[in-house]
Residue frames relative to the residue before (quaternion, step in Angstrom):
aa qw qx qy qz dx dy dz
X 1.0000 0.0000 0.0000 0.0000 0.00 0.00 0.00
X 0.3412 -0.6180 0.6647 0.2445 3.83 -1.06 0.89
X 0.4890 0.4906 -0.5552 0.4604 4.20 0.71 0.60
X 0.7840 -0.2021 0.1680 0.5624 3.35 0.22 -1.81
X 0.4138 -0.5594 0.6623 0.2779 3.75 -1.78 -0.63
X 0.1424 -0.5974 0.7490 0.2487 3.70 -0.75 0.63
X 0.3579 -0.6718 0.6446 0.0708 2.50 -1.89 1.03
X 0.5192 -0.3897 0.6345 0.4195 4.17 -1.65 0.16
X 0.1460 0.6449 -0.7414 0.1147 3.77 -1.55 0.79
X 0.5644 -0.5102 0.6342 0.1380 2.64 -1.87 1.09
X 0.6849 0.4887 -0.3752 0.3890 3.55 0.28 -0.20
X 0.2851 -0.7378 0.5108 0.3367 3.52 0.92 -0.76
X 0.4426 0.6436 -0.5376 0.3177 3.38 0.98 0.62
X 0.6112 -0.4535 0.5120 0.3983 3.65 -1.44 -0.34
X 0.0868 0.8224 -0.5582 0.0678 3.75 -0.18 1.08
X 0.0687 -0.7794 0.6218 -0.0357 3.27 -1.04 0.94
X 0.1062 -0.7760 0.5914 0.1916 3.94 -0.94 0.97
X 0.6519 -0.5009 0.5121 0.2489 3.69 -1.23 0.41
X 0.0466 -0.8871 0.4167 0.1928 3.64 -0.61 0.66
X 0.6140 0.2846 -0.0143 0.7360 2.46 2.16 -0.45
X 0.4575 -0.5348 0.5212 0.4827 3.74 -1.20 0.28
X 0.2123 -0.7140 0.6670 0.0121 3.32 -1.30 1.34
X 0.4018 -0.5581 0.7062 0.1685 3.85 -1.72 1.15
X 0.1412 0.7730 -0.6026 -0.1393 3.22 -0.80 0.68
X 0.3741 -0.7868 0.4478 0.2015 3.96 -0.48 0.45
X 0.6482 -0.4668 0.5064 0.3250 3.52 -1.53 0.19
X 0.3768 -0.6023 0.5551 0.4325 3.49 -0.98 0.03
X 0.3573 -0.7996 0.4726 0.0984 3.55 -0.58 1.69
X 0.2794 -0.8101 0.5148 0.0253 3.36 -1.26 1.05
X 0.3979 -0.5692 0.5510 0.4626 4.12 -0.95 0.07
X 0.8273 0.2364 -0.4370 0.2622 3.10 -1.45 0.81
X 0.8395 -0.0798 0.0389 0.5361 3.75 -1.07 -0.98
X 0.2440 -0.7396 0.4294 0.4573 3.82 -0.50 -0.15
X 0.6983 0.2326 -0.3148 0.5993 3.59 0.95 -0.50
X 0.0262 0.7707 -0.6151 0.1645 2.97 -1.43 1.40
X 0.5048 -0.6391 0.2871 0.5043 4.30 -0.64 0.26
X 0.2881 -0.7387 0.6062 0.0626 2.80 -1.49 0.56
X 0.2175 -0.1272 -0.8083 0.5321 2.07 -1.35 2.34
X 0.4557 -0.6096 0.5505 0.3431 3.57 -1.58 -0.14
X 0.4102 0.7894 -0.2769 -0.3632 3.16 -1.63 0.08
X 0.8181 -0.4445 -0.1317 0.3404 2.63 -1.26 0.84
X 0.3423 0.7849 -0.4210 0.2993 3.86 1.43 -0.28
X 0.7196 0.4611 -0.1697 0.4907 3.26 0.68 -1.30
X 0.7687 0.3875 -0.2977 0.4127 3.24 0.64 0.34
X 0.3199 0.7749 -0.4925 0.2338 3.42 1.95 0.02
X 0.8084 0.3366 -0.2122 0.4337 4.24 0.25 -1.20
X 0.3401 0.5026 -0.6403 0.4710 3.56 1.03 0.96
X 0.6926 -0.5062 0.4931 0.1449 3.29 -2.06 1.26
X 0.3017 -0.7307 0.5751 0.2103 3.51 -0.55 0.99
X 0.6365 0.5278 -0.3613 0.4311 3.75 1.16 -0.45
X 0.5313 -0.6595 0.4168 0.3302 3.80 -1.37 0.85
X 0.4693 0.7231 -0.3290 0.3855 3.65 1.45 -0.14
X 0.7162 0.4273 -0.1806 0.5214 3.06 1.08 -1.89
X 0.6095 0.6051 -0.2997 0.4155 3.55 1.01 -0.85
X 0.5734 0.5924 -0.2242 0.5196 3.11 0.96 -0.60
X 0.6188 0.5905 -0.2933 0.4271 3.28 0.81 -1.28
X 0.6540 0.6353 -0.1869 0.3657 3.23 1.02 -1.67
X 0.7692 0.3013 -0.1421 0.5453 3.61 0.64 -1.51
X 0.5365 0.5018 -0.5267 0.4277 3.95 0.80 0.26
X 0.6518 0.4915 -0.3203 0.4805 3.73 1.06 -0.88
X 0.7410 0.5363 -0.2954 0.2757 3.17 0.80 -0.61
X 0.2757 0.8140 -0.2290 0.4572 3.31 2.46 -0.66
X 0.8860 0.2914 -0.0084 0.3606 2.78 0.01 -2.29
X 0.4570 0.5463 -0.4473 0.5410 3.68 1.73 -0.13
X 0.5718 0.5087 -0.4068 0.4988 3.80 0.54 -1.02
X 0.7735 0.4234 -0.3152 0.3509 3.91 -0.15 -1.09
X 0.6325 0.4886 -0.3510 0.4878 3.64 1.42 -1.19
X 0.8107 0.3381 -0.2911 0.3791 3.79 0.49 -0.08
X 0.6270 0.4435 -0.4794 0.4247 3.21 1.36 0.43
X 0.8359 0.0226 0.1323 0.5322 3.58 1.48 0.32
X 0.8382 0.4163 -0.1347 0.3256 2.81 -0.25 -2.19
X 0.4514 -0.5621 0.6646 0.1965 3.67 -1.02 0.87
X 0.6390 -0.5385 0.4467 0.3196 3.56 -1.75 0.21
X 0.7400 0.3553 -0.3403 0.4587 3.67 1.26 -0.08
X 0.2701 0.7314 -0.4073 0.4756 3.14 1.66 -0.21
X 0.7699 0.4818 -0.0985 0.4068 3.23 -0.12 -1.60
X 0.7341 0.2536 -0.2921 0.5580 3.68 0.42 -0.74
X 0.5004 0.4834 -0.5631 0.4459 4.05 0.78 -0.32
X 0.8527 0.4693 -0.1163 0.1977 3.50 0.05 -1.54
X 0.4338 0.6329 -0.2664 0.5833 3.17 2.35 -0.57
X 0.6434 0.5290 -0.2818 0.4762 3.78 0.29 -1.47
X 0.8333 0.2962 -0.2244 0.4092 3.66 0.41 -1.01
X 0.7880 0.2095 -0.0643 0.5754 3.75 0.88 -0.84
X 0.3495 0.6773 -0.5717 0.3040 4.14 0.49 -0.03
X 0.4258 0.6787 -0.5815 -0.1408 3.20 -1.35 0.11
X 0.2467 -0.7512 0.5895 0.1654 4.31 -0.77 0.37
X 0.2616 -0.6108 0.7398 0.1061 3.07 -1.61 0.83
X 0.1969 -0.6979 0.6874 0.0409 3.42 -1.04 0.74
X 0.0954 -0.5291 0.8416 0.0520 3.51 -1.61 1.12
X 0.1212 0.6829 -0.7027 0.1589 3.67 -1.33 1.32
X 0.4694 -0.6808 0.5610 0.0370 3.04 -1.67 1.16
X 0.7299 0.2496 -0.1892 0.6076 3.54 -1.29 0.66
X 0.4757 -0.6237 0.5125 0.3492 4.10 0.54 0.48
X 0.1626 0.6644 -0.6791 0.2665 3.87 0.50 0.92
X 0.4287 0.5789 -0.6831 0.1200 3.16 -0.78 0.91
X 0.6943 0.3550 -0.5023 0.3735 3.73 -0.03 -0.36
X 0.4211 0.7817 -0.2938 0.3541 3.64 1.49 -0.50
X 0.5674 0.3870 -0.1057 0.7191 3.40 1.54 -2.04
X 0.7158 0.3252 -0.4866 0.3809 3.61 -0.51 -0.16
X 0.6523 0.3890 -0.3547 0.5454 3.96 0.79 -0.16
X 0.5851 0.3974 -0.4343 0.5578 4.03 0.05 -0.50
X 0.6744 0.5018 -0.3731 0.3926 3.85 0.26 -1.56
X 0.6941 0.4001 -0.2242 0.5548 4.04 0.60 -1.50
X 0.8552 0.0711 -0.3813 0.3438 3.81 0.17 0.01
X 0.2155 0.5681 -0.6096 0.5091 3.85 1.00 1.39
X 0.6118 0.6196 -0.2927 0.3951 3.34 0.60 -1.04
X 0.6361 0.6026 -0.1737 0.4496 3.15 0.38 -1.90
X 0.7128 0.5564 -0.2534 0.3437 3.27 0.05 -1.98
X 0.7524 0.4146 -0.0636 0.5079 3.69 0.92 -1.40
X 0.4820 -0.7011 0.4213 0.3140 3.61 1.07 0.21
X 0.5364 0.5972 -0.3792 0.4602 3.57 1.23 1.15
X 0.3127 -0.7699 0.4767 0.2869 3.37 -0.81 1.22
X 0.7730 -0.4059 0.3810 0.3043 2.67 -2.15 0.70
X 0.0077 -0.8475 0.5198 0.1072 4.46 -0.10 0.45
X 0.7897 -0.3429 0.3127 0.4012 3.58 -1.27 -0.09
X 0.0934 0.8565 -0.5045 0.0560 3.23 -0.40 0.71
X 0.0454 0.7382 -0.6376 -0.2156 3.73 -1.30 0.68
X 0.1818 -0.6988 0.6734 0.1587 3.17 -1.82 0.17
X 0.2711 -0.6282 0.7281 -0.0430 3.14 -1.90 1.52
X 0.4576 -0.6280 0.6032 0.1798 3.07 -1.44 1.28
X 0.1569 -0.6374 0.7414 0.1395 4.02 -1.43 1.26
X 0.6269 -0.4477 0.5506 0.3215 2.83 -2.30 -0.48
X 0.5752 -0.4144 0.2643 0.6539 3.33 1.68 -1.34
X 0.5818 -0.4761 0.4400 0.4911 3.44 -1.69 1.30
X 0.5400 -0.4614 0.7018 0.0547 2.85 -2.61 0.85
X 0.6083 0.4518 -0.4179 0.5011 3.60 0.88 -0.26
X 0.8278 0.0248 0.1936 0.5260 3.43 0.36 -1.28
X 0.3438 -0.7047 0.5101 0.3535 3.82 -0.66 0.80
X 0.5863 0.6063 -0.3061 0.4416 3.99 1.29 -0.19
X 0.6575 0.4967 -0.4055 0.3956 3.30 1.08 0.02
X 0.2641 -0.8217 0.4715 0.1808 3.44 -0.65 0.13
X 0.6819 0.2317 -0.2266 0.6557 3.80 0.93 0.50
X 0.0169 0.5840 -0.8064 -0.0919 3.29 -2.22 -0.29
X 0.1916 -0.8700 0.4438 -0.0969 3.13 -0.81 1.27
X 0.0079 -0.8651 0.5013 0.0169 3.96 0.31 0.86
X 0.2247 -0.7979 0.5593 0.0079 3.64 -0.83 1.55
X 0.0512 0.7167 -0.6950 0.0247 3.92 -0.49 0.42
X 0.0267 0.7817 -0.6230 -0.0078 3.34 -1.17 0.85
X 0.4771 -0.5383 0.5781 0.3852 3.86 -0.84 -0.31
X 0.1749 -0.7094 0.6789 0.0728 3.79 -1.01 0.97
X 0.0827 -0.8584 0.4810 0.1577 4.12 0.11 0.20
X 0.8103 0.1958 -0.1910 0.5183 2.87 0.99 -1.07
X 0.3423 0.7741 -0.4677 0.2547 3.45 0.72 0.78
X 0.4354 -0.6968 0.5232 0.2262 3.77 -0.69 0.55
X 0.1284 0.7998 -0.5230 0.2653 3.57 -0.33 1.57
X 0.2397 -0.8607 0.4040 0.1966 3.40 0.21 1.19
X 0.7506 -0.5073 0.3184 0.2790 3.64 -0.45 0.51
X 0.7005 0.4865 0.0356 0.5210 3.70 0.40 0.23
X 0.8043 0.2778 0.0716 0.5204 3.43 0.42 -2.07
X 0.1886 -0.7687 0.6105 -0.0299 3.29 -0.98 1.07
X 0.1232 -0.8593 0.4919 0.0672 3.28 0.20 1.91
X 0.6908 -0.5225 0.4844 0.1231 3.52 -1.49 0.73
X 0.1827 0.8051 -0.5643 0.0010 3.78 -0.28 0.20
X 0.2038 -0.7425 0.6375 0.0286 3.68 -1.14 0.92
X 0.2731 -0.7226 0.5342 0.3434 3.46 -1.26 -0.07
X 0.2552 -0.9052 0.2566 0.2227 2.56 0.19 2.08
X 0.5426 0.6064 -0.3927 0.4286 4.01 1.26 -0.47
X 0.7162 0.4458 -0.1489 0.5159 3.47 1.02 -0.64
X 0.5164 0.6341 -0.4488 0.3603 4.19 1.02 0.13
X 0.0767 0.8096 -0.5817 0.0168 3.25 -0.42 0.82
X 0.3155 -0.7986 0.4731 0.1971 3.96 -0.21 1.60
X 0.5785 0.5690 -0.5267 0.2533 3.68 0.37 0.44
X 0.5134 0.7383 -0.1565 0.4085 3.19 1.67 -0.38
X 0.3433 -0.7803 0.4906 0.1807 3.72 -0.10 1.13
X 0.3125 0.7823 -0.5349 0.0643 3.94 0.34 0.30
X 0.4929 -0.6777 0.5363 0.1004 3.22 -1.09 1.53
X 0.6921 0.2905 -0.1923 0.6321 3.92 0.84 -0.70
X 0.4460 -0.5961 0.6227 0.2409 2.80 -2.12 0.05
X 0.5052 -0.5882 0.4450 0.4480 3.92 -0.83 0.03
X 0.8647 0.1486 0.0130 0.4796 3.17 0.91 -1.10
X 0.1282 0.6583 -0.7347 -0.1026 4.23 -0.90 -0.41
X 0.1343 -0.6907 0.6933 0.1555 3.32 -1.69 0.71
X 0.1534 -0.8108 0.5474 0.1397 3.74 -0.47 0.96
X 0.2616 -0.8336 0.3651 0.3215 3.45 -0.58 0.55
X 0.7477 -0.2795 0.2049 0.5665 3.95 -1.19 -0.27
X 0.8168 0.3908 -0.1709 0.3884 2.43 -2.03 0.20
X 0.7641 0.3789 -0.4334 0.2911 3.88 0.66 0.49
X 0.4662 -0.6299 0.4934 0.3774 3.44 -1.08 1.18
X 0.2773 -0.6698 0.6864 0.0573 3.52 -1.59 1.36
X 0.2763 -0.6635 0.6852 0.1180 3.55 -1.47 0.89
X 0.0701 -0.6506 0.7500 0.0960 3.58 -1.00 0.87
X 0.1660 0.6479 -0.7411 0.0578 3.85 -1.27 0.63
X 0.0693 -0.6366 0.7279 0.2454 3.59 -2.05 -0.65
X 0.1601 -0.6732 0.7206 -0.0450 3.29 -0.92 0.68
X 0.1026 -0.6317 0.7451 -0.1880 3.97 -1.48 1.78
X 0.5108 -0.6802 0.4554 0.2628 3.29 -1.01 0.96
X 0.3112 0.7518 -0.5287 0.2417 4.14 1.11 0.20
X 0.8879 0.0914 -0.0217 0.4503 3.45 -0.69 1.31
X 0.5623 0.6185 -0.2746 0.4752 3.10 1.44 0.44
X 0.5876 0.3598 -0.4645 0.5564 3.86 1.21 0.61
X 0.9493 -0.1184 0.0464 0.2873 2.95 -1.87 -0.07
X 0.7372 0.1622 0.0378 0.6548 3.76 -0.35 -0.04
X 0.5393 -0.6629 0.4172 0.3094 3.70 0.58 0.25
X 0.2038 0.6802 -0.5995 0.3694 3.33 1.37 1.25
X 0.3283 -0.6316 0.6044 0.3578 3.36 -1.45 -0.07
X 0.5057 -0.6351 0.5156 0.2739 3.85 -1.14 0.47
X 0.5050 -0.7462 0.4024 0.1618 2.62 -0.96 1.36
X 0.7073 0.4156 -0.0955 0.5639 3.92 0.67 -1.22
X 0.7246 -0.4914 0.4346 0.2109 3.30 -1.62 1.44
X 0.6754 0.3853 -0.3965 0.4880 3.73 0.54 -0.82
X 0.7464 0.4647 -0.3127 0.3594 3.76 0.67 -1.09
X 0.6391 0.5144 -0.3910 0.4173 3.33 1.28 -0.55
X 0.2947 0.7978 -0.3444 0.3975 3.53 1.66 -0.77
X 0.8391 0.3172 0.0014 0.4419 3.02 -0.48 -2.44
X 0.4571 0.5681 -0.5116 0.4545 3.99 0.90 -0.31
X 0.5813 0.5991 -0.3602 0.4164 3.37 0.41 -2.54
X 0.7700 0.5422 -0.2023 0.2689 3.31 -0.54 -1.52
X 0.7093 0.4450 -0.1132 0.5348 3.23 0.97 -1.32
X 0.8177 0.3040 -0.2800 0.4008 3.55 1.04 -0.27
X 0.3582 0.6566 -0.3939 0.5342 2.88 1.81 0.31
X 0.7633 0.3271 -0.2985 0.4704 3.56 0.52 -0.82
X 0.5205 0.6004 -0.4018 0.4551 4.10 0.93 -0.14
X 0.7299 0.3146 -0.2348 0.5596 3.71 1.20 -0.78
X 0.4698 0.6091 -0.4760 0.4262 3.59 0.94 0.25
X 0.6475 0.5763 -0.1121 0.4860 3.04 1.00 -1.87
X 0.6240 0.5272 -0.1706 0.5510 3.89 0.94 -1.10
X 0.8258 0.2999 -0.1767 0.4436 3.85 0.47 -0.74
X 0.1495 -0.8309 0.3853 0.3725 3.34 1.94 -0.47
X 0.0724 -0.5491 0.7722 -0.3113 3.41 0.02 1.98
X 0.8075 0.3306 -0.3518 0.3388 2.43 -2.25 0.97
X 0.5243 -0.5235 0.5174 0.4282 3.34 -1.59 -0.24
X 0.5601 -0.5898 0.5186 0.2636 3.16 -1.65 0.78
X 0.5497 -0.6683 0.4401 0.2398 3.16 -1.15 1.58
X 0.2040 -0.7731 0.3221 0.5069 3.62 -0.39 -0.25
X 0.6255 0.1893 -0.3141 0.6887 3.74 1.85 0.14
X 0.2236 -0.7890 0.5374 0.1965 2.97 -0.60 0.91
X 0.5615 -0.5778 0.3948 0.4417 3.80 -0.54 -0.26
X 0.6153 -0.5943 0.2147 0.4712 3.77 -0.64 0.77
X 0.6895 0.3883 0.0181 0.6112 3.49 1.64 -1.77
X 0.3062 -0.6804 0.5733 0.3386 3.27 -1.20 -0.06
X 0.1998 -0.7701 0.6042 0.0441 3.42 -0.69 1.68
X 0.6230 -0.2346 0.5351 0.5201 3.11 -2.12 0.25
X 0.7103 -0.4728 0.4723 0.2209 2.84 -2.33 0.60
X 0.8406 0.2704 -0.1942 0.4273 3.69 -0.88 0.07
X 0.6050 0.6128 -0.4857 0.1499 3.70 0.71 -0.59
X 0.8499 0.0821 -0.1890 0.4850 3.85 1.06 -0.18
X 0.7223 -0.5505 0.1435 0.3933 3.34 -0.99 0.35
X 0.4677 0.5663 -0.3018 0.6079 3.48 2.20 -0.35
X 0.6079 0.4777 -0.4581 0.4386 3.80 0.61 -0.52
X 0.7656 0.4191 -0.3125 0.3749 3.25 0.42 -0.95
X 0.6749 0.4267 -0.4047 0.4457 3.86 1.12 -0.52
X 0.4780 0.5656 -0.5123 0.4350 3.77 0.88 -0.20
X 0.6532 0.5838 -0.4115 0.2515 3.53 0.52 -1.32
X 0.6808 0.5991 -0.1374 0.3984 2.65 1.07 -1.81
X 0.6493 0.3251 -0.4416 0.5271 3.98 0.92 -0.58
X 0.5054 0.5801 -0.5190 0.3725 4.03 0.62 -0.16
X 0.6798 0.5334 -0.2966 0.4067 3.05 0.26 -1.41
X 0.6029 0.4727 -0.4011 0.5022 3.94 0.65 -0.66
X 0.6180 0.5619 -0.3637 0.4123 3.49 0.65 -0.10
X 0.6630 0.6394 -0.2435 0.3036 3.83 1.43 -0.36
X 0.3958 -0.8557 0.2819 0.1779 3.62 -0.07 1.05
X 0.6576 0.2589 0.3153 0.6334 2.61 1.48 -2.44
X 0.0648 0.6657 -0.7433 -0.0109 3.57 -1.16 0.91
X 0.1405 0.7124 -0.6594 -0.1947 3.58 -0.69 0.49
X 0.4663 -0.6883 0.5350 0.1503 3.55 -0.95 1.05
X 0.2485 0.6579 -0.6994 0.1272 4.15 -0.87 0.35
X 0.2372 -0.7678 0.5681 -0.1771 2.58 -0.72 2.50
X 0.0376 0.7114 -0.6477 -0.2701 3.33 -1.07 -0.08
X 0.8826 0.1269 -0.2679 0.3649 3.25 -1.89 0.72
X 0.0699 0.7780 -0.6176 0.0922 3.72 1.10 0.79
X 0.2698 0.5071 -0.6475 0.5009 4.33 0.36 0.57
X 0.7942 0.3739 -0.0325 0.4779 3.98 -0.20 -1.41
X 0.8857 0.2264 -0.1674 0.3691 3.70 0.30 -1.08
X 0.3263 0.7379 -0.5370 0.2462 3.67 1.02 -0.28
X 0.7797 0.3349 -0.3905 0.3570 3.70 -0.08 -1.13
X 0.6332 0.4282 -0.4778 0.4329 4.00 0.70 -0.14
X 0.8339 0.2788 -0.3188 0.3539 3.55 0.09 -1.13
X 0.4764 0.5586 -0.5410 0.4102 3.60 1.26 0.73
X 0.7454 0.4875 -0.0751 0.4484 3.59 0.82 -1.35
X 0.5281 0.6318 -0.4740 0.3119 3.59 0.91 -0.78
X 0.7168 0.3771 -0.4143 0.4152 3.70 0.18 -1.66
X 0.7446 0.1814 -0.5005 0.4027 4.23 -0.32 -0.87
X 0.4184 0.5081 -0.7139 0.2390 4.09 -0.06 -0.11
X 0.7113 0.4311 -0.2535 0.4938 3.81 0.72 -0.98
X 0.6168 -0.6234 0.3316 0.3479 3.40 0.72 0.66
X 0.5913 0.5172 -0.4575 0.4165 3.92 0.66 0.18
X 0.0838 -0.8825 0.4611 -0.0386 3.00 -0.15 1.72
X 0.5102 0.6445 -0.4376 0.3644 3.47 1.35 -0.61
X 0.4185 -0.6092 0.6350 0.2250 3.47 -1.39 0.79
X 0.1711 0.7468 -0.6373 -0.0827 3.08 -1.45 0.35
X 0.6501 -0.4520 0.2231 0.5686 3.79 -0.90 0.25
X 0.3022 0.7854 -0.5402 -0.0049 2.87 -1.65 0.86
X 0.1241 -0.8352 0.5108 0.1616 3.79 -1.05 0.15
X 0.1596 -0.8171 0.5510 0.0573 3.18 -1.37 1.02
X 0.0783 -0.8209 0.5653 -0.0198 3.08 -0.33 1.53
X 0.5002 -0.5265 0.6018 0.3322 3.96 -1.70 0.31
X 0.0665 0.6394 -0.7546 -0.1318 3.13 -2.12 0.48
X 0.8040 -0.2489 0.3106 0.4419 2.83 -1.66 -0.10
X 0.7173 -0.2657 0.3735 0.5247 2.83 0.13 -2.04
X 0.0789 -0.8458 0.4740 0.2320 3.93 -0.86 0.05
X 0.7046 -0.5634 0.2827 0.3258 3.26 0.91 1.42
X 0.7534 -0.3814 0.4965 0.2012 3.85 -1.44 0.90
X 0.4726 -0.7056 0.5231 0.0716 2.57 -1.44 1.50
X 0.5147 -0.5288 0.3834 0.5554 3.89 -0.19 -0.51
X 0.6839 0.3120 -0.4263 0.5033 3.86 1.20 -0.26
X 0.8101 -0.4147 0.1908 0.3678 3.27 0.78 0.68
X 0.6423 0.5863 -0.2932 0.3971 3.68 1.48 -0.74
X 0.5386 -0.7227 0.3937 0.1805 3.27 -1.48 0.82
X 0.6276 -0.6847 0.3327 0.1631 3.23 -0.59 1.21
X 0.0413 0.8648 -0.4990 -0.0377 3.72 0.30 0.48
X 0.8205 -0.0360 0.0399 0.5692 3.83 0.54 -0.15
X 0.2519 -0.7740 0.5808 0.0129 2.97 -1.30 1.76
X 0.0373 0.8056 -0.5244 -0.2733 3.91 -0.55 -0.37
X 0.3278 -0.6473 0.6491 0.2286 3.29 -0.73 0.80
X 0.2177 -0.8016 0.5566 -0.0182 3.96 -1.29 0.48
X 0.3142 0.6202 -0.7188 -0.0042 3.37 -0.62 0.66
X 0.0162 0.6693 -0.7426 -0.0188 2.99 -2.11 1.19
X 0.7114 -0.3480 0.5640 0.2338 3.05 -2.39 0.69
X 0.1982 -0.6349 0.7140 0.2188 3.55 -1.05 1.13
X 0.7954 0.4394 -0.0262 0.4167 3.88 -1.21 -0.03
X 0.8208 0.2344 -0.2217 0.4714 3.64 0.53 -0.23
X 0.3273 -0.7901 0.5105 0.0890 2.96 -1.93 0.32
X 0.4182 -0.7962 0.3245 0.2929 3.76 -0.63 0.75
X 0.3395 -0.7358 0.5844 0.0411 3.33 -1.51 0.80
C-alpha cells in the first residue's frame, strides 16, 4: 500500500508504518460538523431526510476537511484516485444505495469513485434521521509533516467555540510512523476481576485500559517521570500526567455502543471527566449487542484504537 506497511512485532499486536504523511478523518456525518455534545437533536432539523442529500452533506464536508489540511482542489483529486479509502456504518442494509449516492457525490466534485467497506448499524448516534457515518483516510505525499508531531486540523471557516466537540475533523500524521491497532471492553476489569456492571463503570474501565496499552506500547509522548508501575488512571499527580502524554499518541477512536437511547451521556463524557481532553478522530456507532463477559455480564461499549508510537500532538 502507498498509505501504510504492516510490520513483524514482538508484541503480537496489529502494527502498521506510514509511507507517506496520511489525513486521517472523523467518522463524517449529514448536517453541521461541529455541533453540542450530548446532541441535539434541533440542530439537525434542515439536514435532508434523503440518502442522496445526506450524502451530499458528508462529501462537502470531506473536501472542507482536505482544503484545510492543505490540499488544493487538484491535489485532492491526484491523491484521492490513488490512496482514498471510506468505511461506511449504514442503516436499513443501504449499501448498494451508499455505493451509488457515495460514487456520484464523488463524481460531482471531480473525485474518483475509491475502495470502500460497509458495516451494518442499529442507527447514527448523531441523529436517529440520519442514515450513514462515513470515515475517509487518505495519503497526503506531498504534504509537510514534521516527524514525530501529529498536527490537528479544523474546519477552519466552519469552527464554532461554543460547541463541546469530543473529536477532531481532521489529524495529519506524518511518514514513517509505526501505528498500533488494538480494542480494549471493560470484561474483567472491576474489582476481583468482576466485570462492572453499569455504563459509567464500563466507561471509566474502557478508558483506563486504553491508557495501560498506550503506556505498554509507548504511544504518545514520552512522559518525562514516568510512574514506577502502570496505575489505574488518576491515582497520582504523575499518573495522571503520563496518561495525558499517552493519550497524545491517539489517532482513531472507533466507538461500538450498545443501547446509546440510555448510554450516550457516559461513553461521550467519561474520557474528558478524567481529564483527557484532547480530541482526536473518532466515531461512535450503535450495535445490537457485543456478547458476555466470561462472568457472564453484558458488554456495553467496545473501543477500537489506533495510536502513534513516539509522537506528539500540535
Amino acid at each position: 500500500s502507498v498509505v501504510c506497511e504492516r510490520l513483524a512485532d514482538s508484541s503480537g499486536r496489529v502494527v502498521f508504518r506510514t509511507m507517506s504523511p496520511v489525513l486521517t478523518m472523523s467518522g463524517l456525518t449529514p448536517g453541521p460538523f461541529y455541533h453540542s455534545h450530548p446532541h441535539v437533536a434541533s440542530e439537525f432539523d434542515t439536514v435532508p431526510r434523503d440518502l442522496a442529500g445526506q450524502v451530499e452533506d458528508l462529501a462537502t464536508t470531506l473536501v472542507d476537511i482536505a482544503r484545510n489540511a492543505g490540499l488544493s482542489g487538484d491535489e485532492l483529486r491526484a491523491v484521492w484516485a490513488e490512496t482514498g479509502s471510506l468505511l461506511h456504518w449504514v442503516t436499513g442494509g443501504l449499501y448498494r444505495e451508499t455505493m451509488e449516492a457515495f460514487e456520484s457525490a464523488l463524481v460531482r466534485r471531480g473525485l474518483a469513485a475509491v475502495p470502500s467497506r460497509y458495516f451494518p448499524i442499529v442507527r447514527c448516534v448523531t441523529d436517529q434521521r440520519f442514515l450513514l457515518e462515513s470515515l475517509p483516510m487518505l495519503a497526503v505525499p506531498g504534504a509537510t509533516a514534521k516527524k514525530g508531531i501529529v498536527r490537528s486540523i479544523d474546519i477552519a471557516e466552519k469552527f464554532d467555540a461554543q460547541f463541546f466537540m469530543p473529536y477532531l475533523a481532521g489529524l495529519l500524521v506524518p511518514a514513517d510512523t509505526e501505528l498500533v491497532v488494538f480494542s480494549v471492553n471493560a470484561a474483567g476489569a472491576g474489582p476481583g476481576g468482576r466485570t462492572p456492571l453499569s455504563a459509567a463503570e464500563q466507561a471509566a474501565a474502557v478508558v483506563d485500559g486504553i491508557i495501560d496499552t498506550l503506556q505498554a506500547e509507548g504511544c504518545g509522548r514520552p512522559c518525562p517521570e514516568p510512574p514506577q508501575a502502570l496505575c489505574a488512571f488518576g491515582q497520582t499527580r504523575d499518573d495522571r500526567e503520563a496518561a495525558r502524554a499517552a493519550w497524545e499518541g491517539v489517532l482513531i477512536v472507533l466507538n461500538k455502543a450498545v443501547d446509546l437511547a440510555t448510554n450516550e451521556e457516559p461513553f461521550l463524557m467519561t474520557r474528558s471527566r478524567k481529564g483527557l481532553s484532547r480530541a482526536v478522530c473518532e466515531a461512535l456507532i450503535e450495535v445490537d449487542a457485543l456478547g458476555d463477559s466470561s462472568d457472564g455480564v453484558p458488554l456495553l461499549l467496545e473501543n477500537v484504537v489506533v495510536a502513534a508510537r513516539s509522537v506528539s500532538a500540535a
